[in-house]
BAFI-512543 format. One record per atom (N, C-alpha, C): x, y, z; atom name. Coordinates in steps of 0.001 Angstrom, whole numbers. Last residue first. Layout:
N
{x X; y Y; z Z; atomo CA} $
...
***
This chain:
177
{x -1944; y -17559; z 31375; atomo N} $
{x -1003; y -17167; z 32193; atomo CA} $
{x -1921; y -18073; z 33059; atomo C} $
{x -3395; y -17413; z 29076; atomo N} $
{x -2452; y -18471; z 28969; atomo CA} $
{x -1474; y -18617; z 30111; atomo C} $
{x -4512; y -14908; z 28836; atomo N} $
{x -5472; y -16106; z 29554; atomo CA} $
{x -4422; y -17612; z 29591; atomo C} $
{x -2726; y -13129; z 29545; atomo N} $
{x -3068; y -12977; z 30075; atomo CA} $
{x -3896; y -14143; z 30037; atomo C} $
{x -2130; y -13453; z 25801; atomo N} $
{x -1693; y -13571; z 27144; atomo CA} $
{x -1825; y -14023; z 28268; atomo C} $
{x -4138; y -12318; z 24872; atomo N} $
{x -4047; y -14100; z 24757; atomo CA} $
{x -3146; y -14303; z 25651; atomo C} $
{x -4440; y -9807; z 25389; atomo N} $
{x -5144; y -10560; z 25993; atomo CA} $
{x -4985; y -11909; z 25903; atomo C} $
{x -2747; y -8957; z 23599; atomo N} $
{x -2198; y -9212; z 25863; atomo CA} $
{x -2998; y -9384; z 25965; atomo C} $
{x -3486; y -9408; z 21272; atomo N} $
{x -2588; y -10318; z 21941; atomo CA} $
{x -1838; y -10209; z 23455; atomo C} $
{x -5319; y -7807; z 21795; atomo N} $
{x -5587; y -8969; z 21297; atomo CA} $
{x -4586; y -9674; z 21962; atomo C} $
{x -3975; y -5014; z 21575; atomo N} $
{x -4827; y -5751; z 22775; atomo CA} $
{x -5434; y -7106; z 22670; atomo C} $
{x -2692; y -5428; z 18986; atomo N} $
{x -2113; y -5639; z 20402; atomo CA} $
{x -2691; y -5799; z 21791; atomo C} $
{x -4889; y -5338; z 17038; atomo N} $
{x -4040; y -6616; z 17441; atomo CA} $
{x -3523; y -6608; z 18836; atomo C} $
{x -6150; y -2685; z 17898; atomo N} $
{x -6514; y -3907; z 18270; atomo CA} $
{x -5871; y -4892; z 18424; atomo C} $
{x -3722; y -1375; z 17215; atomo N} $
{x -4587; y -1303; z 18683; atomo CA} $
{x -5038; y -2411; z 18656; atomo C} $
{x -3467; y -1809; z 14806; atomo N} $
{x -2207; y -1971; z 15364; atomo CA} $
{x -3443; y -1958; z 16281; atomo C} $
{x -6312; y -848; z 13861; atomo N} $
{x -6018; y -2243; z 13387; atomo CA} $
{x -5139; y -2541; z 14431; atomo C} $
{x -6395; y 2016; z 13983; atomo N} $
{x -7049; y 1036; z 15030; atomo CA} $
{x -6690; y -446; z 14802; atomo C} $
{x -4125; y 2661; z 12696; atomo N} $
{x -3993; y 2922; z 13485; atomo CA} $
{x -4937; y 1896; z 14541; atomo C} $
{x -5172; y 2216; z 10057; atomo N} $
{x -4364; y 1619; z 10576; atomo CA} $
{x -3919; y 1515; z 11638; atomo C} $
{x -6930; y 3940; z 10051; atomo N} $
{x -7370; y 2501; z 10271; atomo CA} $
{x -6495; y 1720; z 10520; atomo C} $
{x -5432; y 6230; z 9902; atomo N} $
{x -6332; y 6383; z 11390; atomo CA} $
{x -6910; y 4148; z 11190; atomo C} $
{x -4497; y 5634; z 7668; atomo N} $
{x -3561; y 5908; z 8759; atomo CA} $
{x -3774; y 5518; z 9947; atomo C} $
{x -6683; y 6075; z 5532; atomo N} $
{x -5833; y 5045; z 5828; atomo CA} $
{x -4930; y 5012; z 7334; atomo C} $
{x -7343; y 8702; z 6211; atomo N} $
{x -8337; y 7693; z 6767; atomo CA} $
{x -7297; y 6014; z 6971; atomo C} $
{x -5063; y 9688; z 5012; atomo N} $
{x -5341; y 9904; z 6628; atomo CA} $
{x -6440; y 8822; z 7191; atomo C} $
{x -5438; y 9113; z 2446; atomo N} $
{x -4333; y 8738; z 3342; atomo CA} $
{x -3949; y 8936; z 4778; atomo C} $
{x -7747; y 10350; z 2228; atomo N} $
{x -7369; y 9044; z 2198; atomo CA} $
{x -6471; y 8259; z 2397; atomo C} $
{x -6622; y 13165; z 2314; atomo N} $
{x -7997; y 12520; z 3177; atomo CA} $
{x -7966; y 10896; z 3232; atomo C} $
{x -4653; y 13325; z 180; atomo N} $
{x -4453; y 13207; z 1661; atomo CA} $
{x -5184; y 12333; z 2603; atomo C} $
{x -6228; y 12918; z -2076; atomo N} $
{x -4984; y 11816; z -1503; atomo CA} $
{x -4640; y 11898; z -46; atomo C} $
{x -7565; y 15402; z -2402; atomo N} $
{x -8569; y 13836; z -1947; atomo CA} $
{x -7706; y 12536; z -1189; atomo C} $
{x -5491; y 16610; z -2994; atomo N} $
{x -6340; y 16523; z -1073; atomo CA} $
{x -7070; y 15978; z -943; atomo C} $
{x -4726; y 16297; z -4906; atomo N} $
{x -4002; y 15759; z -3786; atomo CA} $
{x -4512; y 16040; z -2435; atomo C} $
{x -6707; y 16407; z -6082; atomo N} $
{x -6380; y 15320; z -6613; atomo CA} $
{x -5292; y 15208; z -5029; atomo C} $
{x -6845; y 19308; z -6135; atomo N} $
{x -7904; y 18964; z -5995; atomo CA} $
{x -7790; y 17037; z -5804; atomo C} $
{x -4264; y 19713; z -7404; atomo N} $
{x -4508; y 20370; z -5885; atomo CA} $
{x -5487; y 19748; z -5440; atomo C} $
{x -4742; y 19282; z -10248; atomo N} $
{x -4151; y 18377; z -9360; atomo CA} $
{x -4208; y 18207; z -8233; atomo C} $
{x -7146; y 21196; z -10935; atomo N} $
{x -7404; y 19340; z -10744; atomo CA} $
{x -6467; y 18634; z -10164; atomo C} $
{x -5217; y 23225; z -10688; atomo N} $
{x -5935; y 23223; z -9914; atomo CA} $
{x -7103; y 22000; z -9741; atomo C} $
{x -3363; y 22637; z -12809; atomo N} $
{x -2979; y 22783; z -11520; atomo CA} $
{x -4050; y 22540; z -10538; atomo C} $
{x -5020; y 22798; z -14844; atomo N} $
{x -4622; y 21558; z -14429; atomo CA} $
{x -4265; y 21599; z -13368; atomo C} $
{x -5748; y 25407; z -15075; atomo N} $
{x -7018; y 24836; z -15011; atomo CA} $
{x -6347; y 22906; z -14247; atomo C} $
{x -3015; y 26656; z -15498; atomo N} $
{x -4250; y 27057; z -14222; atomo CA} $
{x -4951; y 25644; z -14161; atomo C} $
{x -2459; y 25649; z -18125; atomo N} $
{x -2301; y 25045; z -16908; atomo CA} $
{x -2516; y 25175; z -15960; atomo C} $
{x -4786; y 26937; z -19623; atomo N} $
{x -5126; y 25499; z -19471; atomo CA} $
{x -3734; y 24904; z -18369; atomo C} $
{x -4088; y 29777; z -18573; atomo N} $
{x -4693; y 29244; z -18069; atomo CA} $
{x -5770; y 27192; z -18364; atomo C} $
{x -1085; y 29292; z -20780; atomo N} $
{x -1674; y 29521; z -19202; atomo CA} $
{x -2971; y 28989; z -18524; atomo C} $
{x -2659; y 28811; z -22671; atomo N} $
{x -1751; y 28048; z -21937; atomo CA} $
{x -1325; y 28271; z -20925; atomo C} $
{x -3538; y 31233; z -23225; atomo N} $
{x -4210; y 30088; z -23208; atomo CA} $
{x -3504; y 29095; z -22567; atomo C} $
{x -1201; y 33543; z -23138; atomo N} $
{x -2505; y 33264; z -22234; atomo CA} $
{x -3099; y 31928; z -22068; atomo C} $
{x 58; y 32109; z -25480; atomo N} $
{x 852; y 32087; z -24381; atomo CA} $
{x -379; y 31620; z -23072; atomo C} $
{x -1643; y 32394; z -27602; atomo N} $
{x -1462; y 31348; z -27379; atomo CA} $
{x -981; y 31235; z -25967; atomo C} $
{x -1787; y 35800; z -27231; atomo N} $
{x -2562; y 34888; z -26449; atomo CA} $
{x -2512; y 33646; z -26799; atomo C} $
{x 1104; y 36238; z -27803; atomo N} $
{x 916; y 36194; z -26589; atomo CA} $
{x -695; y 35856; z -26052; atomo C} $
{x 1144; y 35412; z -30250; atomo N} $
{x 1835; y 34850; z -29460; atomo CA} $
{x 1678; y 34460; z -28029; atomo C} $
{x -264; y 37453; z -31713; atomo N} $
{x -616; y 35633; z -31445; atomo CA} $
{x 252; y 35500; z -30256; atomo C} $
{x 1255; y 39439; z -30655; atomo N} $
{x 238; y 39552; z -30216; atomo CA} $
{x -645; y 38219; z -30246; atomo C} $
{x 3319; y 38842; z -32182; atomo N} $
{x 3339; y 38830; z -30732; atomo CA} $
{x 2245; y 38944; z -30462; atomo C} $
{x 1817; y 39038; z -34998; atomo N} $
{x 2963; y 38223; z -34550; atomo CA} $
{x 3069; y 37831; z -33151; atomo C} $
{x 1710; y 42310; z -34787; atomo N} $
{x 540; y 41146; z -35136; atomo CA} $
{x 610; y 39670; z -34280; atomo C} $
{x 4417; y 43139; z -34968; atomo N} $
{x 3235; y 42919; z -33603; atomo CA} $
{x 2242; y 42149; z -33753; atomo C} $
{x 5073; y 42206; z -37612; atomo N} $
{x 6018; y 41511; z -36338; atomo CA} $
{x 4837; y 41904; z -34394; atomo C} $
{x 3509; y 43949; z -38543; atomo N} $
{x 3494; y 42574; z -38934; atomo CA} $
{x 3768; y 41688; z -37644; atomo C} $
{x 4211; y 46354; z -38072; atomo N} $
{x 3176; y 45830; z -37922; atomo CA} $
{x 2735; y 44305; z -37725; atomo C} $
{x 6922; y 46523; z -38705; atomo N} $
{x 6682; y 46310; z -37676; atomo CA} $
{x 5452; y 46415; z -37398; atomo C} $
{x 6420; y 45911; z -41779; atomo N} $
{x 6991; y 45281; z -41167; atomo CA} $
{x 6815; y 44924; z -39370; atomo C} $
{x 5311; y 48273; z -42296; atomo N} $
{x 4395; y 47265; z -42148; atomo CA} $
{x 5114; y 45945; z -41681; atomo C} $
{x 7736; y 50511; z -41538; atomo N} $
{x 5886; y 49906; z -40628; atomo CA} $
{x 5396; y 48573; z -40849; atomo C} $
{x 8911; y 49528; z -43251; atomo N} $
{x 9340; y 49424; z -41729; atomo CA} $
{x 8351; y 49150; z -41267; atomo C} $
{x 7538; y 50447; z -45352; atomo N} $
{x 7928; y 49190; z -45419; atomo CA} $
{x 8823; y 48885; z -43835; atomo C} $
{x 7601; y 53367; z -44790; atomo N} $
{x 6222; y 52518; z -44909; atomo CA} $
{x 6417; y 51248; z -44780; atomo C} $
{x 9885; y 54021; z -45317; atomo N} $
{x 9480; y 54036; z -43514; atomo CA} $
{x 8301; y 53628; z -43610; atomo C} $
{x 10677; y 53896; z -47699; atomo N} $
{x 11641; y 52478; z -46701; atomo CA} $
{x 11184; y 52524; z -45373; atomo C} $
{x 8991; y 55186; z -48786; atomo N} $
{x 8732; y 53856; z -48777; atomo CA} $
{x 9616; y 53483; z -48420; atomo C} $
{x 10472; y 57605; z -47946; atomo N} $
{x 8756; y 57680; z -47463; atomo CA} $
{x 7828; y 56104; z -47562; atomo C} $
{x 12831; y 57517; z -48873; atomo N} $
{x 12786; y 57238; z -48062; atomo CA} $
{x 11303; y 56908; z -47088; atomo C} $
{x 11752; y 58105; z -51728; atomo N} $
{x 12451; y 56461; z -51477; atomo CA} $
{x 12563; y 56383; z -49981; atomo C} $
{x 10225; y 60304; z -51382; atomo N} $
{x 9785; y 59136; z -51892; atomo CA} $
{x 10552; y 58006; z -51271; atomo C} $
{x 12908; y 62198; z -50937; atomo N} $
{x 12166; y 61961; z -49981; atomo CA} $
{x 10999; y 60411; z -50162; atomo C} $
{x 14123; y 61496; z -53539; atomo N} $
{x 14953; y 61408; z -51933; atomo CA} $
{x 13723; y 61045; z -51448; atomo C} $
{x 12471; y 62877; z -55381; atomo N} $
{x 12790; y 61317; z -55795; atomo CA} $
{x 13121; y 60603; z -53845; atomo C} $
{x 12490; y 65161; z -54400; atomo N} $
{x 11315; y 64695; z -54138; atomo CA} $
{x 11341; y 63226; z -54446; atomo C} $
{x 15297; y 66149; z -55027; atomo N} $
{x 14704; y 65690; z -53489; atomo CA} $
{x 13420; y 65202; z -53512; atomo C} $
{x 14868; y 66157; z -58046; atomo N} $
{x 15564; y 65404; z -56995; atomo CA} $
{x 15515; y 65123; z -55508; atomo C} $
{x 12803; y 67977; z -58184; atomo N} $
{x 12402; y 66796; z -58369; atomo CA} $
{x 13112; y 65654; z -57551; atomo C} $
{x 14238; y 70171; z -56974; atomo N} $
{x 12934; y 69942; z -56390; atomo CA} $
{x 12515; y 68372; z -56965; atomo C} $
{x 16451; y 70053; z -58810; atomo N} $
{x 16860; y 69908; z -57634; atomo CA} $
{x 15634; y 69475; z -56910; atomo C} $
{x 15070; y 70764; z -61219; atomo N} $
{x 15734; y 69967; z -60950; atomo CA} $
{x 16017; y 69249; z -59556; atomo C} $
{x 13976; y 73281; z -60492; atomo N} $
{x 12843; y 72551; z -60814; atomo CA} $
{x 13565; y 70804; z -61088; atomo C} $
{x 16585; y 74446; z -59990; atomo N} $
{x 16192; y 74445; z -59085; atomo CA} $
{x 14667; y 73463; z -59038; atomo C} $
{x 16948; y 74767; z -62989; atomo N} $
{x 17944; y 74478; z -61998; atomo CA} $
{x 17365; y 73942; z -60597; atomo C} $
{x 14989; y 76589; z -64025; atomo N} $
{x 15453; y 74555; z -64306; atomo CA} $
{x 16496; y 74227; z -63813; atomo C} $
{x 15671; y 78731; z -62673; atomo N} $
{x 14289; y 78444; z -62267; atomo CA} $
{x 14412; y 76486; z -63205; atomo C} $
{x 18315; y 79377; z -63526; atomo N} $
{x 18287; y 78608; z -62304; atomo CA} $
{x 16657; y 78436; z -62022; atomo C} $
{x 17457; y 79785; z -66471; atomo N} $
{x 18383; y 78625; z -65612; atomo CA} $
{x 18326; y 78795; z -64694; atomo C} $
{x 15591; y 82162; z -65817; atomo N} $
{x 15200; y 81127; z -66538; atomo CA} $
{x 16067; y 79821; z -66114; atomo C} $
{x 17632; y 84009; z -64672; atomo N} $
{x 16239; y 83571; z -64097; atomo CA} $
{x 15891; y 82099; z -64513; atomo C} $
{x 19413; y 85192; z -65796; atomo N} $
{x 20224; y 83660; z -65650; atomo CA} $
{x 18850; y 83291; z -64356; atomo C} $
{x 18941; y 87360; z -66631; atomo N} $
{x 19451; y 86458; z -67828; atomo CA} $
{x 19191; y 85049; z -67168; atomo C} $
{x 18741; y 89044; z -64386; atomo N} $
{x 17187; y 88499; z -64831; atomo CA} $
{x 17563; y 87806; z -66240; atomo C} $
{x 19968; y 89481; z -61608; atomo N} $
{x 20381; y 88978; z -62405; atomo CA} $
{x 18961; y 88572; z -63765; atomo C} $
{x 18828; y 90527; z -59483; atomo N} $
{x 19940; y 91433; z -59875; atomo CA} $
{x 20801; y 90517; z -61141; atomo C} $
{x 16384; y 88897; z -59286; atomo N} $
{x 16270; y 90710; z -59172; atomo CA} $
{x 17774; y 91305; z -59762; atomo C} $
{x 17351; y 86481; z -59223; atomo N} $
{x 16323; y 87122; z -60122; atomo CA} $
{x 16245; y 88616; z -60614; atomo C} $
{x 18715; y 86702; z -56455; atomo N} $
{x 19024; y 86354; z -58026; atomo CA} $
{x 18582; y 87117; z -59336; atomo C} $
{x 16367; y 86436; z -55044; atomo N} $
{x 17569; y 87908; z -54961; atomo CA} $
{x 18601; y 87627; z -56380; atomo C} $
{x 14702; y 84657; z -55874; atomo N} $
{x 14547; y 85710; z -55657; atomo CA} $
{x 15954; y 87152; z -56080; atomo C} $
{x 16896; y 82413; z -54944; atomo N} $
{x 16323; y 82766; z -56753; atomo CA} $
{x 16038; y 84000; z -56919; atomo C} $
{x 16904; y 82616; z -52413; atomo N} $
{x 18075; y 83380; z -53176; atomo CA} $
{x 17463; y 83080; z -54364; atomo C} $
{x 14735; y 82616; z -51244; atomo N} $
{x 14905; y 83343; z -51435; atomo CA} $
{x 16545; y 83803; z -52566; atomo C} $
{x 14354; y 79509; z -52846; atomo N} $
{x 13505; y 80250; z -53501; atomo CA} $
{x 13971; y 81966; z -53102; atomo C} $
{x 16254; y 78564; z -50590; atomo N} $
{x 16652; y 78328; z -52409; atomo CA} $
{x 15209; y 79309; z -52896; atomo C} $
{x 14803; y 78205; z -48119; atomo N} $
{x 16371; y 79493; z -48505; atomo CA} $
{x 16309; y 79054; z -50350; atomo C} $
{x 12715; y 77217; z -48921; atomo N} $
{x 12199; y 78522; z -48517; atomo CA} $
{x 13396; y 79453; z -48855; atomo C} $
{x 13207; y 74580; z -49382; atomo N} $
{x 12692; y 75162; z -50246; atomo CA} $
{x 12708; y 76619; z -50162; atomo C} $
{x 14635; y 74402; z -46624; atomo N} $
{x 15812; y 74128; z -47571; atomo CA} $
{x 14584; y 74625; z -48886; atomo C} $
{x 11938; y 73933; z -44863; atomo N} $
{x 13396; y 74816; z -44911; atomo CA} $
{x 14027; y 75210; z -46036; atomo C} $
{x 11101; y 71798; z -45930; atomo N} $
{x 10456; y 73384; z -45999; atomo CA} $
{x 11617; y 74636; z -45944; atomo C} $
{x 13407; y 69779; z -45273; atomo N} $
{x 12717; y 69851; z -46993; atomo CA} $
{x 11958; y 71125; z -47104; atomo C} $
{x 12770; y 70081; z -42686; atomo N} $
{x 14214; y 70213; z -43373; atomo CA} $
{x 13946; y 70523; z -44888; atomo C} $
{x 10206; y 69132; z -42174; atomo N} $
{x 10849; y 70782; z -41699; atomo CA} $
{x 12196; y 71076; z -42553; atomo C} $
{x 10542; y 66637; z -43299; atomo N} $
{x 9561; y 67498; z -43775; atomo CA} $
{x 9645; y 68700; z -43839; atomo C} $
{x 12234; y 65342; z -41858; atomo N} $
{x 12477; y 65642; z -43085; atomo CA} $
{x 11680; y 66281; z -43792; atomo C} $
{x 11053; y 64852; z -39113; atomo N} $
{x 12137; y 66163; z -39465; atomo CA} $
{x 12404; y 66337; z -40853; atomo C} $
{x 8995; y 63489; z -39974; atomo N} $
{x 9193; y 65226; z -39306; atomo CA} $
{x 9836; y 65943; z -39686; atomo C} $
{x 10520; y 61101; z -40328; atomo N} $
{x 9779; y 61813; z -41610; atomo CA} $
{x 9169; y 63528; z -41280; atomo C} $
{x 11980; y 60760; z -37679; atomo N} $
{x 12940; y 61312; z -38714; atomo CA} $
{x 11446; y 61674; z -40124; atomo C} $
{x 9679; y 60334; z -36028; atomo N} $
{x 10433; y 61635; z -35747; atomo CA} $
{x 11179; y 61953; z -36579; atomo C} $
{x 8677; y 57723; z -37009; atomo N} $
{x 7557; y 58779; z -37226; atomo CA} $
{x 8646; y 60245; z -37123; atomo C} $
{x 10998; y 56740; z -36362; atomo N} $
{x 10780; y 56599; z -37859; atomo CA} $
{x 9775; y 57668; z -37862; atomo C} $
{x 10653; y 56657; z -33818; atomo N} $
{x 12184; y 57107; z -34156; atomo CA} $
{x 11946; y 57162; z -35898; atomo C} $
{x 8360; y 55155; z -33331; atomo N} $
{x 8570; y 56477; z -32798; atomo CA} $
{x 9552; y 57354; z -33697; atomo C} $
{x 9402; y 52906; z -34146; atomo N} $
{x 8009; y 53220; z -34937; atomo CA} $
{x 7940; y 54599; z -34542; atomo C} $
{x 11212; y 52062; z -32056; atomo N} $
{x 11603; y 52535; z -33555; atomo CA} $
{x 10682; y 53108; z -34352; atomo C} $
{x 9568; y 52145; z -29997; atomo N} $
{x 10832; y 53025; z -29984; atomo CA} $
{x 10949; y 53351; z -31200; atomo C} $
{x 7148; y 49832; z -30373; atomo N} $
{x 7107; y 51172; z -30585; atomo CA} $
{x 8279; y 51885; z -30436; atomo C} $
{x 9633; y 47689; z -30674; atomo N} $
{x 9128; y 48556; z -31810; atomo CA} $
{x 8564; y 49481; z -31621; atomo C} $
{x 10036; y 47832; z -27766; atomo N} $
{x 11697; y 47929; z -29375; atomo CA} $
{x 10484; y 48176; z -30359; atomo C} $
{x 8255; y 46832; z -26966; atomo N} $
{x 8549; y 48466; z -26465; atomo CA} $
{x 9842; y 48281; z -27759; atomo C} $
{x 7538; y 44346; z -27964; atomo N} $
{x 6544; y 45807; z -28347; atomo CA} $
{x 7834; y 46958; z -28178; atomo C} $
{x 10010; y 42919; z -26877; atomo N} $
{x 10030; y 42752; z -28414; atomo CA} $
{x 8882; y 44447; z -28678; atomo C} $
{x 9162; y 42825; z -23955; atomo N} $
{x 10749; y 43962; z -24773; atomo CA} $
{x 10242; y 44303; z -25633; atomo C} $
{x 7089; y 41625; z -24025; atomo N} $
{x 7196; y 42763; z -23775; atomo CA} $
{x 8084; y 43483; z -24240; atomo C} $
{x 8253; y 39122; z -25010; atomo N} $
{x 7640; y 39782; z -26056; atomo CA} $
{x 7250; y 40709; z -25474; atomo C} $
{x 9783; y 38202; z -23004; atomo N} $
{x 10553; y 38379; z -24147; atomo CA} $
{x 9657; y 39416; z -24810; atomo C} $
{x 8031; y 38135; z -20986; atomo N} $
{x 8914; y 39273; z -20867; atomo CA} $
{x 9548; y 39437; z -22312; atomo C} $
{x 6730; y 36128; z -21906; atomo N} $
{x 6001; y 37219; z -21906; atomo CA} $
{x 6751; y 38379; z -21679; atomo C} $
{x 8519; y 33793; z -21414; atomo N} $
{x 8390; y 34338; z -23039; atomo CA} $
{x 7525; y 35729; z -23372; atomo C} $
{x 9338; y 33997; z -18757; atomo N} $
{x 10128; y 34224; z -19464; atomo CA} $
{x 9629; y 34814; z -21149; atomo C} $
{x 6708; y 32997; z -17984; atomo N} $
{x 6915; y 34440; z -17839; atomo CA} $
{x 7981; y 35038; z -18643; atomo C} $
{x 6528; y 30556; z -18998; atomo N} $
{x 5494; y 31334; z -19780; atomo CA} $
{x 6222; y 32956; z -19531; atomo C} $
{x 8197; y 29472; z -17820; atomo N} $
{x 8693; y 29273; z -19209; atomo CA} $
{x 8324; y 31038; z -19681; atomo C} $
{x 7069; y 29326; z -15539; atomo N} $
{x 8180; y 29673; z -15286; atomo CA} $
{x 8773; y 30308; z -17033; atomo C} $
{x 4461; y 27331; z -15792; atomo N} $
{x 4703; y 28811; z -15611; atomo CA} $
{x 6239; y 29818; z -15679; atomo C} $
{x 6639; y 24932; z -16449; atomo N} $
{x 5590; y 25799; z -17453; atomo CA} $
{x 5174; y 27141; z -17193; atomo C} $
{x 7428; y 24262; z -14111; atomo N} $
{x 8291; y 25126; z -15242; atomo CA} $
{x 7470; y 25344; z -16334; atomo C} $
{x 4948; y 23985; z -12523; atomo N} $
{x 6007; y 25350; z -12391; atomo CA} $
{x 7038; y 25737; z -13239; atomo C} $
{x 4125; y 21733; z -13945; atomo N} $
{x 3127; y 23027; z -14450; atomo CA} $
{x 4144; y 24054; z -13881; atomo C} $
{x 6253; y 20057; z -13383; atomo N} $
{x 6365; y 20713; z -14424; atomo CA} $
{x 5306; y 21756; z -14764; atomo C} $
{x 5871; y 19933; z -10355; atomo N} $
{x 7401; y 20402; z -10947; atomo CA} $
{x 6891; y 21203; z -12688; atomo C} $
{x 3288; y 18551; z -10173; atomo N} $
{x 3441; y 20384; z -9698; atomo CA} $
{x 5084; y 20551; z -10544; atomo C} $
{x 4036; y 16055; z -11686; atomo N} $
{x 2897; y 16713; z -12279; atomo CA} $
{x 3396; y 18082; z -11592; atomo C} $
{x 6008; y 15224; z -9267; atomo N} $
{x 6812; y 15527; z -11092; atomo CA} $
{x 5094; y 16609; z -11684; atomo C} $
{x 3977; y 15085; z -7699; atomo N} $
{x 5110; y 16005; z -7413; atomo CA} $
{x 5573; y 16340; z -8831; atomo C} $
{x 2538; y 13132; z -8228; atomo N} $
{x 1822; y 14423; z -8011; atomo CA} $
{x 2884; y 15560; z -8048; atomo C} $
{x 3689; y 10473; z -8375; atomo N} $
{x 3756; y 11571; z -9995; atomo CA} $
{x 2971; y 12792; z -9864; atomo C} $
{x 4720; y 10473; z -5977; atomo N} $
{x 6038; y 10864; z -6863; atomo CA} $
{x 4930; y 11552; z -8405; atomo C} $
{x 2513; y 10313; z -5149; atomo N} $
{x 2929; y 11669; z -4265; atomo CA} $
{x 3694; y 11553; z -5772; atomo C} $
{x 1836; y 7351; z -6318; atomo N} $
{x 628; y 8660; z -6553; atomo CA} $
{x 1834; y 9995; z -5767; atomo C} $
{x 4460; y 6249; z -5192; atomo N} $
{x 3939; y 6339; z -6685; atomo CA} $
{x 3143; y 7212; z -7026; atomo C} $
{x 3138; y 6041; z -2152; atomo N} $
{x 4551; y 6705; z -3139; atomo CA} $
{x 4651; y 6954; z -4721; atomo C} $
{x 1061; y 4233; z -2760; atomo N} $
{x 1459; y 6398; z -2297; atomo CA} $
{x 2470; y 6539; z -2490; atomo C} $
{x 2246; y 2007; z -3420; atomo N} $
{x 1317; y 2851; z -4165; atomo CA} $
{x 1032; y 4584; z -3917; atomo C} $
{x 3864; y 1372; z -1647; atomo N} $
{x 4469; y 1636; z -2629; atomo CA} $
{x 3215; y 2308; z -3441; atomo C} $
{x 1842; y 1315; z 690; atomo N} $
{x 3203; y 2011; z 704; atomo CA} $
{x 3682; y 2706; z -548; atomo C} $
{x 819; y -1185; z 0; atomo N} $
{x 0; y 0; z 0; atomo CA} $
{x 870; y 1259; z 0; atomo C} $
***
């Protein structure tokens, strides 16, 4: 009878060992994919702040080149015409710039869209598994206090069994005396 509680404790025990490294796993992979958000919103930040700035920089940089055409213009009115395709040059050229960079920060996004999407399975497969090992843990708990109770009832019968024999046998005693 011995060896059978031992057997039920040993696989109640290996059963709690591994739902704790299952929880144990889970936190580890929920921290992973906490980092994993805050690294992308950072960069999704750091991409929204450089198309800003290239916007102010690109207003900028239109505003000084139109005043010097201007002052150009005025004290030069041969060389209007070339630098007005000079400068309808240059405007295309940065507008090629800004494009290629306006789709390497769209293709980031959807990238780091993607990659949240991603975690975001992740992390309610994670949930679920969680609480389907909640849900086991708490049939085991339920499993080992039925074991107890029955291993106490066992105990207590055993207990009267030893009693009895032994008053049994000072009583065979006692009549053989």
């Amino acid at each position: 009878m011995e060896g059978g509680r031992a057997r039920v404790r040993s696989a109640l025990l290996s059963r709690l060992q591994r739902s704790e490294q299952l929880r144990s796993q889970q936190g580890l992979v929920m921290r992973q994919l906490k980092e994993k958000v805050l690294k992308y919103r950072a960069r999704s930040q750091e991409l929204e702040q450089q198309l800003e700035a290239a916007g102010v920089s690109s207003q900028e940089e239109s505003a000084r080149h139109g005043l010097e055409q201007l002052h150009h213009q005025s004290s030069h009115p041969e060389h209007a015409v070339a630098q007005e395709s000079e400068e309808k040059d240059l405007l295309v050229h940065e507008k090629a710039i800004l494009e290629k960079r306006l789709a390497a920060m769209e293709q980031d996004g959807q990238s780091l869209s993607e990659q949240l999407a991603e975690a975001r399975s992740a992390k309610q497969a994670l949930e679920s598994s969680l609480l389907e090992t909640q849900h086991r843990l708490s049939q085991l708990e339920m499993v080992k206090s039925d074991l107890e109770i029955q291993l106490h009832a066992v105990t207590q019968a055993k207990e009267v069994m030893e009693e009895l024999l032994r008053s049994e046998g000072a009583g065979d005693r006692s009549f053989l005396h």
